[in-house]
SERO-4910 file (N, C-alpha, C, O; in steps of 0.05 Angstrom, whole numbers):
BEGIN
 pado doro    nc1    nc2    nc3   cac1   cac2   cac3    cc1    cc2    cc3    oc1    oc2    oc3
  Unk    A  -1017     25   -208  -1018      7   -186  -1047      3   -177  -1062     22   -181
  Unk    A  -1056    -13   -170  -1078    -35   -167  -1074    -30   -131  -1053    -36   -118
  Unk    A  -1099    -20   -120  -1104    -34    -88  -1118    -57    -88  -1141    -56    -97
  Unk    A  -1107    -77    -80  -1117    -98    -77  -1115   -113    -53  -1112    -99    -33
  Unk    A  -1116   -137    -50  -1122   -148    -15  -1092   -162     -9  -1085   -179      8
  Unk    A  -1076   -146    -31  -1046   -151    -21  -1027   -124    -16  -1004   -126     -8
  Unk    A  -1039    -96    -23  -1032    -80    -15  -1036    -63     13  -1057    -62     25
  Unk    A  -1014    -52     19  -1012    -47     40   -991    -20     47   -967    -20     41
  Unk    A  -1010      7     64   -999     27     71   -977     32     98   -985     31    122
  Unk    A   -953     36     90   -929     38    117   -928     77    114   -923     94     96
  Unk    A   -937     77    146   -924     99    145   -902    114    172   -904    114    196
  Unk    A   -885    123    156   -857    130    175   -870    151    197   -893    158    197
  Unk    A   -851    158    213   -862    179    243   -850    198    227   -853    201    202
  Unk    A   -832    214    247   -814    244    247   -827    270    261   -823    293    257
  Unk    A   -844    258    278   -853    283    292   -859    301    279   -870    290    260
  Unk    A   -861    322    276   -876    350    265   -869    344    232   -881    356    215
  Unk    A   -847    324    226   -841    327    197   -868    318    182   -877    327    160
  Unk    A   -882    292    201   -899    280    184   -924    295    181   -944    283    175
  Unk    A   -925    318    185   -948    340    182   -948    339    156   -970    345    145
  Unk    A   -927    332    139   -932    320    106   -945    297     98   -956    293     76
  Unk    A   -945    278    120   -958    246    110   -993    257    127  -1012    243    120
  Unk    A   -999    277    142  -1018    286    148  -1034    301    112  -1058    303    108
  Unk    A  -1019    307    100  -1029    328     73  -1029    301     47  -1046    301     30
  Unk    A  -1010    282     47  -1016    260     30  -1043    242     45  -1062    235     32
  Unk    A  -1041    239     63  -1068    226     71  -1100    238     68  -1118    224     60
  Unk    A  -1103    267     75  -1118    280     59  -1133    276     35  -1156    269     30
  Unk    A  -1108    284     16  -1112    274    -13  -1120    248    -18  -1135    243    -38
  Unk    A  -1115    232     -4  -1123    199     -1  -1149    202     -3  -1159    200    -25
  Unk    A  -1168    207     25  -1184    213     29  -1208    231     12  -1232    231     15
  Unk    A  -1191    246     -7  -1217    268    -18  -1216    248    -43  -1235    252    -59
  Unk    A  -1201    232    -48  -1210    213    -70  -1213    196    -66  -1206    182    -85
  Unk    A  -1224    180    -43  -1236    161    -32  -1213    131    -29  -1218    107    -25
  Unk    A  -1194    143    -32  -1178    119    -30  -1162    102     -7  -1145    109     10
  Unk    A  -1172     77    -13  -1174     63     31  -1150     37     21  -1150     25      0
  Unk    A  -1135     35     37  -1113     15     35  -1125    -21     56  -1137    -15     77
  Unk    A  -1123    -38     53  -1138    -62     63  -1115    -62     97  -1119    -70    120
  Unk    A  -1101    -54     90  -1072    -51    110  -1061    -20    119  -1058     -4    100
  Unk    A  -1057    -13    136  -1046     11    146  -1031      9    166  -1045     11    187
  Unk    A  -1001      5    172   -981     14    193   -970     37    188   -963     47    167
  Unk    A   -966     46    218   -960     70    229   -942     68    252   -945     51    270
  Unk    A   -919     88    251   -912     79    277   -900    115    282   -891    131    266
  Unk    A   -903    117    309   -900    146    316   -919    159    308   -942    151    310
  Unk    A   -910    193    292   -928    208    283   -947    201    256   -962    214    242
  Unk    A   -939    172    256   -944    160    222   -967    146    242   -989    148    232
  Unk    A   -967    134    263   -995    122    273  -1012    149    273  -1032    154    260
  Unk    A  -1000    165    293  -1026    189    310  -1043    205    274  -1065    215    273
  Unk    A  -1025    202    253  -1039    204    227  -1052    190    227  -1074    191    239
  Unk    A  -1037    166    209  -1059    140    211  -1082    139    222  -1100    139    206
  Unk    A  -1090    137    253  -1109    139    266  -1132    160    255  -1154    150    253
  Unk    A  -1130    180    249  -1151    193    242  -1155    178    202  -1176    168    191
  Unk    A  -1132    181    192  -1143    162    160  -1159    136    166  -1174    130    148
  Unk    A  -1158    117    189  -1173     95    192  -1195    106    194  -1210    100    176
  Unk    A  -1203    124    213  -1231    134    229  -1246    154    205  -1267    165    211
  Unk    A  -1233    157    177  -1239    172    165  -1244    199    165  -1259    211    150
  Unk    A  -1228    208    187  -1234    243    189  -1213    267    175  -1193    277    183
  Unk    A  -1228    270    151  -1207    285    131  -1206    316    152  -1222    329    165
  Unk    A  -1180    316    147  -1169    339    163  -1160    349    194  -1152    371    202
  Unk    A  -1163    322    212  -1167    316    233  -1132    324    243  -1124    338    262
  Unk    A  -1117    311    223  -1094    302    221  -1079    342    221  -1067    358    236
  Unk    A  -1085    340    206  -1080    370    200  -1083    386    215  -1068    406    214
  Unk    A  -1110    384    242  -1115    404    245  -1104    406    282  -1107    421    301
  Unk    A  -1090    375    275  -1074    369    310  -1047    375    302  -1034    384    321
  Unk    A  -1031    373    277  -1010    390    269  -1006    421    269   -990    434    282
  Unk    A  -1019    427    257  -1024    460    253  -1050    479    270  -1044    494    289
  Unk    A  -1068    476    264  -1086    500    279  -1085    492    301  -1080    511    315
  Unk    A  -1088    467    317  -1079    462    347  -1053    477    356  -1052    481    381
  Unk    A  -1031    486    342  -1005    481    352  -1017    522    351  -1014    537    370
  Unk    A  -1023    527    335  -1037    553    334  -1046    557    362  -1030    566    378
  Unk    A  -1077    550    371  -1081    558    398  -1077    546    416  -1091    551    436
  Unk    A  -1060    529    419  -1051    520    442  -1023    504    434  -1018    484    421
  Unk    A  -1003    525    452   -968    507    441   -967    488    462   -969    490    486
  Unk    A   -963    462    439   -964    448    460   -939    419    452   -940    395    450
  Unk    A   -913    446    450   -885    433    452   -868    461    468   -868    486    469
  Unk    A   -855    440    477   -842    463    496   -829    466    526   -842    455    544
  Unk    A   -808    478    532   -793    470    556   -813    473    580   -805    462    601
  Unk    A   -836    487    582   -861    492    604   -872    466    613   -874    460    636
  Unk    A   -881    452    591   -892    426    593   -868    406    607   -876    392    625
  Unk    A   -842    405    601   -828    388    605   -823    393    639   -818    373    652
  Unk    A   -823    420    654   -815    420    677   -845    409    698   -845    402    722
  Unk    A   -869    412    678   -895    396    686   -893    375    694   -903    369    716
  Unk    A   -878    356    677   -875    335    683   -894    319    655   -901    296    652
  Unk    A   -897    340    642   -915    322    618   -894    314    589   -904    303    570
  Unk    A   -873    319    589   -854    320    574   -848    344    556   -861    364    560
  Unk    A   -825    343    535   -829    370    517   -854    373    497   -863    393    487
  Unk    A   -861    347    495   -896    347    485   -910    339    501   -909    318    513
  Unk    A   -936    365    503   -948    355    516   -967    333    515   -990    336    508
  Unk    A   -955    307    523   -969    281    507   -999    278    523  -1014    263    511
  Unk    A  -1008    290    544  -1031    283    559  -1052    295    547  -1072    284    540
  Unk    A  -1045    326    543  -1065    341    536  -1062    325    494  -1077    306    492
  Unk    A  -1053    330    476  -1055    316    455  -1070    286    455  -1089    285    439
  Unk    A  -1068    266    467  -1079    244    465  -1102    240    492  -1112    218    493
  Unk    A  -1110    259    512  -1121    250    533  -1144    275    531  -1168    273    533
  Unk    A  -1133    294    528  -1157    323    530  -1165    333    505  -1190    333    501
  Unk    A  -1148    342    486  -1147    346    460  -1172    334    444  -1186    347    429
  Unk    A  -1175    311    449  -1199    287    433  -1216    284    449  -1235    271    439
  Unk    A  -1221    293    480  -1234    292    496  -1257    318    485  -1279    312    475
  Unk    A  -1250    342    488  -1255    373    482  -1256    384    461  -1275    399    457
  Unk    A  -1234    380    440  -1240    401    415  -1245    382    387  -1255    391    367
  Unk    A  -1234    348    389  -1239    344    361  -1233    310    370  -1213    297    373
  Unk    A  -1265    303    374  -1260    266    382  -1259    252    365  -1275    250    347
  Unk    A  -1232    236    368  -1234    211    353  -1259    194    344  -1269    181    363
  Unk    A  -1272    190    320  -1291    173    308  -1292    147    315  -1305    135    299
  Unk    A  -1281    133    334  -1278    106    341  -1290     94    333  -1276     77    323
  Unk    A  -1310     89    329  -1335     75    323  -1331     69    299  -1335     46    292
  Unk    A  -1322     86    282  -1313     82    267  -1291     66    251  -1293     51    231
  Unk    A  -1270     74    265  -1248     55    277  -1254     21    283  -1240      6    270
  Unk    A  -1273     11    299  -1269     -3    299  -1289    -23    283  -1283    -46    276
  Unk    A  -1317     -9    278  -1325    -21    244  -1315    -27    220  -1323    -41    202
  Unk    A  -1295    -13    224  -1265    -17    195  -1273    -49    180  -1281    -69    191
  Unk    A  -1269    -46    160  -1256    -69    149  -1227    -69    140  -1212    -88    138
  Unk    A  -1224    -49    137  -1188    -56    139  -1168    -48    163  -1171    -31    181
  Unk    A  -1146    -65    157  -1135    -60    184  -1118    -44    188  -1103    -35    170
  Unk    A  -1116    -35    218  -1104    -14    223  -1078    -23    250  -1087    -27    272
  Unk    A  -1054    -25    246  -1037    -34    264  -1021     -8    274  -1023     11    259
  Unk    A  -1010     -7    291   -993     10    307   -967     -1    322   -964    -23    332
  Unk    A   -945     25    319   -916     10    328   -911     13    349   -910     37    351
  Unk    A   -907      3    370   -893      7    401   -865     -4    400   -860    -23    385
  Unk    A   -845     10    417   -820     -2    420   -824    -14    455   -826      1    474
  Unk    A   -823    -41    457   -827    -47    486   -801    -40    511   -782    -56    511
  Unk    A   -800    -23    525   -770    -22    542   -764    -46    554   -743    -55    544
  Unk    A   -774    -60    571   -774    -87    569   -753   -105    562   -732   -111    575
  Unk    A   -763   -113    535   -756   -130    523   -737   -121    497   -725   -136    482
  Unk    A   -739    -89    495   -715    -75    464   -729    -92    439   -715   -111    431
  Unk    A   -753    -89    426   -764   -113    408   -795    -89    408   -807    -74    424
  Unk    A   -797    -96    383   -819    -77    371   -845    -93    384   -843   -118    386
  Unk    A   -866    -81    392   -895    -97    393   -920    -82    368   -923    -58    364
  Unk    A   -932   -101    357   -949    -81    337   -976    -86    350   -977   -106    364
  Unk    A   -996    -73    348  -1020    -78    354  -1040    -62    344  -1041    -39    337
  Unk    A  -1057    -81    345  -1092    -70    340  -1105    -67    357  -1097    -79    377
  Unk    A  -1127    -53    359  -1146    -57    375  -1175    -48    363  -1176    -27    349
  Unk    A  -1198    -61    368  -1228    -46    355  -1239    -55    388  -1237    -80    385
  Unk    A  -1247    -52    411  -1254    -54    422  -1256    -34    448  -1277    -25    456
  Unk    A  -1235    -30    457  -1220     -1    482  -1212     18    464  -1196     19    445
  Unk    A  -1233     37    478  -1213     63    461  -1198     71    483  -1183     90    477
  Unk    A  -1198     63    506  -1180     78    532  -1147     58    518  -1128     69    507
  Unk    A  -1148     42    521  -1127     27    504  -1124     36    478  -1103     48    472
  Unk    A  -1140     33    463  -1130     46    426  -1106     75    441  -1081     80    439
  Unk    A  -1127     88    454  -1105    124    451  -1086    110    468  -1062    117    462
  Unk    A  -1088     94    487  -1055     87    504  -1039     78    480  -1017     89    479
  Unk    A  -1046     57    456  -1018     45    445  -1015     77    425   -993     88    424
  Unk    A  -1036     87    412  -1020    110    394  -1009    126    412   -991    140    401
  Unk    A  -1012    133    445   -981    148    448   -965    138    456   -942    148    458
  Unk    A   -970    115    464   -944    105    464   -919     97    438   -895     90    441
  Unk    A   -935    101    417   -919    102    401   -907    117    393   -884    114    386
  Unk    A   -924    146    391   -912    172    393   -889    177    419   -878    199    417
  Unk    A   -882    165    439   -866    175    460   -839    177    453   -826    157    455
  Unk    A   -828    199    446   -799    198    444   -781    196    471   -781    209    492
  Unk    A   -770    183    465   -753    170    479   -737    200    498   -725    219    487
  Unk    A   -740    197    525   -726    215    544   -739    248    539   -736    261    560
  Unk    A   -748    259    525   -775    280    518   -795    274    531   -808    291    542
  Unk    A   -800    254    532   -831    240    532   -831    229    556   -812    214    560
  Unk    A   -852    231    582   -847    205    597   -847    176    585   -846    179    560
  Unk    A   -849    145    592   -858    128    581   -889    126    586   -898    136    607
  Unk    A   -903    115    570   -920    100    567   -937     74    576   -927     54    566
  Unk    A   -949     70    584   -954     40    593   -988     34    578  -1010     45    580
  Unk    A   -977      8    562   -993     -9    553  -1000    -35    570   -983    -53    570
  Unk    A  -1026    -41    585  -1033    -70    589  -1009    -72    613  -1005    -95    622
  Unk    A   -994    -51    624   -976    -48    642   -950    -55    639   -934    -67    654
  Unk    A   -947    -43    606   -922    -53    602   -912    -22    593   -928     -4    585
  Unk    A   -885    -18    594   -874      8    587   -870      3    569   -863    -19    561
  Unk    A   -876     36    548   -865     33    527   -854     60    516   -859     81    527
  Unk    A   -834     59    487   -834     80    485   -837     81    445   -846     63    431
  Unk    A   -828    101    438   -829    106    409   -828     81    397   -815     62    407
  Unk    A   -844     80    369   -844     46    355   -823     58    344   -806     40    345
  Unk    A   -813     75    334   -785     83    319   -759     79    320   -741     79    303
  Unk    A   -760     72    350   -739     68    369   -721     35    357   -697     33    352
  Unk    A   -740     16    357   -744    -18    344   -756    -25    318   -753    -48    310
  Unk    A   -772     -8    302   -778     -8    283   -786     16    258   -809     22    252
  Unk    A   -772     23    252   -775     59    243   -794     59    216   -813     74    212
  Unk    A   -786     44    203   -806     40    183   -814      4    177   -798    -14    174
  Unk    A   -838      4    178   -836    -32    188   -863    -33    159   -887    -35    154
  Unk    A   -838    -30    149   -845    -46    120   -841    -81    110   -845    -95     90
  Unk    A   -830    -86    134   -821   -120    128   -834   -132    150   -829   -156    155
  Unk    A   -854   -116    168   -882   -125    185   -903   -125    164   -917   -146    165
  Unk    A   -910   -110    148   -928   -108    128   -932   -129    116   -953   -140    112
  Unk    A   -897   -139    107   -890   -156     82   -903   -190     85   -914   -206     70
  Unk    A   -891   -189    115   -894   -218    134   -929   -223    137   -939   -245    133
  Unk    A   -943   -202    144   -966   -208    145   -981   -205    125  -1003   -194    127
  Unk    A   -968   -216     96   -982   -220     68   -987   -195     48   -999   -203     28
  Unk    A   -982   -171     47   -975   -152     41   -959   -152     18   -945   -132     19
  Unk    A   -955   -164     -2   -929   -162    -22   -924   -139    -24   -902   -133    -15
  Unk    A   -944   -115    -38   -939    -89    -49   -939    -78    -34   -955    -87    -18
  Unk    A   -925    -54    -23   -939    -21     -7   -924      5    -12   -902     14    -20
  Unk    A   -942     11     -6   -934     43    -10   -925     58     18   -936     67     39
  Unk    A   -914     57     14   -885     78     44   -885    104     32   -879    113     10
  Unk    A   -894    115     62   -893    140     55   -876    158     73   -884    156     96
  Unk    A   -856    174     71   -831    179     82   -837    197     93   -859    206     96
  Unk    A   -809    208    104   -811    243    120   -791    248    111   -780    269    118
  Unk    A   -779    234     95   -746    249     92   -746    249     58   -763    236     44
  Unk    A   -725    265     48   -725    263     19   -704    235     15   -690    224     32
  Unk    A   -707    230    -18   -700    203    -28   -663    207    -21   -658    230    -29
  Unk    A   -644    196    -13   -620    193     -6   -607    206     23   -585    212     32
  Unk    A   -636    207     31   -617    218     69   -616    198     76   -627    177     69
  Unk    A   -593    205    102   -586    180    114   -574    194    143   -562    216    145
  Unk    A   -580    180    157   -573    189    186   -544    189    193   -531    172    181
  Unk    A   -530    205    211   -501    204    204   -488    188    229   -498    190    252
  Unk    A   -464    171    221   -456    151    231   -442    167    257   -422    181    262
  Unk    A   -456    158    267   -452    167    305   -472    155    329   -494    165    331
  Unk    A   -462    137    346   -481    126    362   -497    154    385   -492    177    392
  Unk    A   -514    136    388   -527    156    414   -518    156    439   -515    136    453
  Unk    A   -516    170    442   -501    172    479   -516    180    497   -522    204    500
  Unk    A   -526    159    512   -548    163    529   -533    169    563   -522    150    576
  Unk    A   -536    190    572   -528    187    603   -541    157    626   -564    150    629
  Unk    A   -522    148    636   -530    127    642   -551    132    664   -563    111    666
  Unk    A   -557    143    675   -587    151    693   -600    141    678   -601    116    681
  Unk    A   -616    153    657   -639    150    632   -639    124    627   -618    112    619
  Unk    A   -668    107    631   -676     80    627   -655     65    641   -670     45    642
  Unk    A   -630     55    655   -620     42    672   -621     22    671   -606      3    665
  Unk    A   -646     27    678   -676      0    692   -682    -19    663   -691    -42    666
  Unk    A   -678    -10    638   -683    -22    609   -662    -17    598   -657      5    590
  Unk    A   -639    -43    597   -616    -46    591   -620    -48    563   -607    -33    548
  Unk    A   -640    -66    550   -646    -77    522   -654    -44    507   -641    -34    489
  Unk    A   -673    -34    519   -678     -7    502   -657     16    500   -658     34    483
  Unk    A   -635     14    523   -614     27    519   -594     24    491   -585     41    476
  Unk    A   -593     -1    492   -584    -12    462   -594     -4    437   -582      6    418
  Unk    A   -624    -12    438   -630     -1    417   -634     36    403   -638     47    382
  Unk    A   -631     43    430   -632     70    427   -594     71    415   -590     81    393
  Unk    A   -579     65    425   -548     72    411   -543     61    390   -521     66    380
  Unk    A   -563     37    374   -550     38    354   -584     42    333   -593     26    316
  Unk    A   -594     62    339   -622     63    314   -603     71    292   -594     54    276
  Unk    A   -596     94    290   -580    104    272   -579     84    244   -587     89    221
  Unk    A   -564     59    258   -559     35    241   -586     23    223   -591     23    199
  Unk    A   -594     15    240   -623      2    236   -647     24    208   -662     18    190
  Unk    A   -637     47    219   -655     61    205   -642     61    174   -652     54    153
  Unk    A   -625     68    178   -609     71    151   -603     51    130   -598     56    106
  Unk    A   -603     24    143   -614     -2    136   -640     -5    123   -643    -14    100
  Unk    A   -654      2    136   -690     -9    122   -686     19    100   -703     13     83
  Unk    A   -675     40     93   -681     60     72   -659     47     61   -657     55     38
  Unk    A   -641     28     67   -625     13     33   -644     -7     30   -645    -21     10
  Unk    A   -664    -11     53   -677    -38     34   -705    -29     24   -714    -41      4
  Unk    A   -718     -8     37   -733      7     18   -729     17    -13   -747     17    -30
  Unk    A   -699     26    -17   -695     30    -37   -694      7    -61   -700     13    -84
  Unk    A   -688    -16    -54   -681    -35    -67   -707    -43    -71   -711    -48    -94
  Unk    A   -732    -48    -51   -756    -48    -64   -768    -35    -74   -787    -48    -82
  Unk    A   -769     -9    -80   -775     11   -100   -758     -2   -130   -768     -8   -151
  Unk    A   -735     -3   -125   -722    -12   -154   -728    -36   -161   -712    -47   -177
  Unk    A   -750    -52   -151   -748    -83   -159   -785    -82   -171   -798    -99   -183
  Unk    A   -792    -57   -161   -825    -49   -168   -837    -65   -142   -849    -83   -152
  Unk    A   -838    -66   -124   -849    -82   -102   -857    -59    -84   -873    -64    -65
  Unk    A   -846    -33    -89   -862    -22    -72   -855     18    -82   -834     29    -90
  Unk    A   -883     29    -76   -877     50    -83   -881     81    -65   -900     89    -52
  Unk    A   -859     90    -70   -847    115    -45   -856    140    -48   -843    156    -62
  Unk    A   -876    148    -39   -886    185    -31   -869    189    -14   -872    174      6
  Unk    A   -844    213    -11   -831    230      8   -840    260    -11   -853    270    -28
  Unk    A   -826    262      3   -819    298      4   -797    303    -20   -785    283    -25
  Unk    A   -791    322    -33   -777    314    -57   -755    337    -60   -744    344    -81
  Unk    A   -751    349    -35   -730    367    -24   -726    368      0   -745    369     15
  Unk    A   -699    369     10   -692    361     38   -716    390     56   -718    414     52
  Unk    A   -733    365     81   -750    385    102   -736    402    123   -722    393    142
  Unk    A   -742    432    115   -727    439    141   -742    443    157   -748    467    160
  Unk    A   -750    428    169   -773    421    187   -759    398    216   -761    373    213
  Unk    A   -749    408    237   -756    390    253   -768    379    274   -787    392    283
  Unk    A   -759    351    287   -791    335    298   -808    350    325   -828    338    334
  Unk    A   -799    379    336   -809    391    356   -813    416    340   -815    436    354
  Unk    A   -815    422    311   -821    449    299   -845    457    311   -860    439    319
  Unk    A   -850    485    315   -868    501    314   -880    516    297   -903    522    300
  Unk    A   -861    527    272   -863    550    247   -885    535    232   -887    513    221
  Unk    A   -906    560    236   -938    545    232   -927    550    194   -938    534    180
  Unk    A   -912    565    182   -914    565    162   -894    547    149   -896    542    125
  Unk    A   -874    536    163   -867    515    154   -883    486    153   -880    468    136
  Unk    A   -897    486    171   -914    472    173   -936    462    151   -941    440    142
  Unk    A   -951    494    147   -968    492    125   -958    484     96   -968    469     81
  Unk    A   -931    503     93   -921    487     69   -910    456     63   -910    447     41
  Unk    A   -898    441     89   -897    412     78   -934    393     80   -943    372     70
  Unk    A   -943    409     94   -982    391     86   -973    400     60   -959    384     48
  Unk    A   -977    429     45   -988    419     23   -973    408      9   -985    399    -10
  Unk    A   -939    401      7   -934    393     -9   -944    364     -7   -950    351    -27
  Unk    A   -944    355     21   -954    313     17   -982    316      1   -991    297    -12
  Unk    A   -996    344      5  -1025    332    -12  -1019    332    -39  -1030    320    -57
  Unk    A   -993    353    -39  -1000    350    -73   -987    324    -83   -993    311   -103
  Unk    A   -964    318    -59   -952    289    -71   -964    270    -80   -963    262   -103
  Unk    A   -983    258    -54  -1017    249    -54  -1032    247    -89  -1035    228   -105
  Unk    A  -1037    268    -90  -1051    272   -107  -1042    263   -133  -1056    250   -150
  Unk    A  -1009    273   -135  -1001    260   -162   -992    230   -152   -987    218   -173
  Unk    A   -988    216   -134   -992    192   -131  -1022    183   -150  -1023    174   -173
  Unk    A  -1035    188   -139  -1068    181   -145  -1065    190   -179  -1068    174   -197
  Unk    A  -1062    211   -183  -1068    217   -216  -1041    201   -228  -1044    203   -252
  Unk    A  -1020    187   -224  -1004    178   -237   -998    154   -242   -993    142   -263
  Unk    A  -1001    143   -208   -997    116   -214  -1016     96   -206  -1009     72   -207
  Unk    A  -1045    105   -196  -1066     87   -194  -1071     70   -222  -1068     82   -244
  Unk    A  -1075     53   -221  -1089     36   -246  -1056     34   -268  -1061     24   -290
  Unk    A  -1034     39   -265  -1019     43   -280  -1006      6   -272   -992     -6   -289
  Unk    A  -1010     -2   -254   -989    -25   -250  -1007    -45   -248   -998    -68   -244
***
């Protein structure tokens, strides 16, 4: 496969799962390899964000050795009022104190870097860029990270928001639309999961006030499981090609087990890597 000015990188969330698309991005990086396109939505942006800014290991080191000295998931935080993640200190102090975002970098880019928000609002994905505010850039990446009822919401430009996952889980057909033919999606789940057919049951307190996002929160399930039959079918048509994990993760999206942890990074670097030694220049 050929990067060219029609390829283009999607990458899925999963909370602590994507501590693997953190170890394939790596590998990206130690072999210098930059995509013209990069979506992210969830933990697939707060990655992303450091692969735009170019900081090999950045990703890694807010998954794992962060979660080391300072836990920062957990029922303590949630009676704070900061949610079960602590989303203030991760996107507000975290980059303030121990490891700043390269912005500058960021927004010298020549390639682009988009991010997923789910708007409460309106139940309808918003994507966005930004090279200008970094007080804005870190508002839309957590807001995309905000899981839904864990998380407080978010506000972008004074709009609430919550997880891009929520309206768009893997937005591989945002890629597609904005000229993208090829990309490479890179997963959190192994090749044939599928989410199991059961709506969400939201207590009606929760969001109320966002009738539309209520909706889409009871039927993601659907939606998600949808774009991985149509992912699949673009993998089988050669239009697009899939780095996951290649055994079901027992890893889930509020894990702490620093050693589960460590072992899905390395497996995405090594995925990474044999991406890069296998199928670069092959297509």
């Amino acid at each position: 496969m050929t990067i060219d000015s029609k390829t283009g990188l999607v990458l899925e969330g999963g909370g602590m799962r994507s501590t693997f698309t953190a170890g394939v991005l790596d590998a990206f990086m130690d072999h210098q390899l930059w995509f013209p396109y990069t979506i992210g939505v969830s933990a697939g942006a707060s990655n992303g964000i450091s692969y735009h800014s170019r900081q090999r290991g950045r990703a890694r080191y807010s998954n794992i050795d962060l979660m080391a000295k300072r836990n920062y998931i957990g029922l303590s935080h949630f009676l704070k009022g900061r949610g079960y993640i602590d989303m203030d200190f991760l996107f507000y102090e975290y980059p303030d104190t121990m490891y700043p975002l390269d912005h500058e970098t960021c927004f010298r880019s020549k390639e682009r870097f988009v991010m997923v928000t789910s708007n409460c609002l309106t139940g309808k994905a918003e994507y966005f860029e930004e090279r200008k505010d970094l007080k804005r850039l870190t508002d839309i990446c957590k807001a995309s990270c905000t899981i839904p009822v864990m998380c407080p919401i978010t506000y972008v430009d004074g709009i609430p928001m919550v997880d891009g996952g929520v309206c768009d889980a893997i937005p591989v057909r945002r890629a597609i639309e904005e000229g993208y033919e090829k990309n490479v999606i890179v997963l959190t789940r192994n090749k044939g999961y599928r989410k199991k057919d059961k709506d969400f049951k939201l207590p009606g307190f929760i969001y109320r006030q966002y009738p539309a996002i209520r909706e889409q929160l009871k039927n993601r399930y659907r939606r998600y499981n949808e774009i991985l039959d149509y992912i699949d079918r673009l993998e089988e048509e050669g239009k697009a090609i899939i780095i996951r994990p290649q055994q079901p993760i027992e890893v889930g999206r509020t894990e702490k087990n620093l050693k589960k942890l460590e072992a899905i990074y390395a497996e995405g670097y090594a995925c990474g890597k044999s991406f890069i030694t296998n199928t670069i220049g092959s297509l």
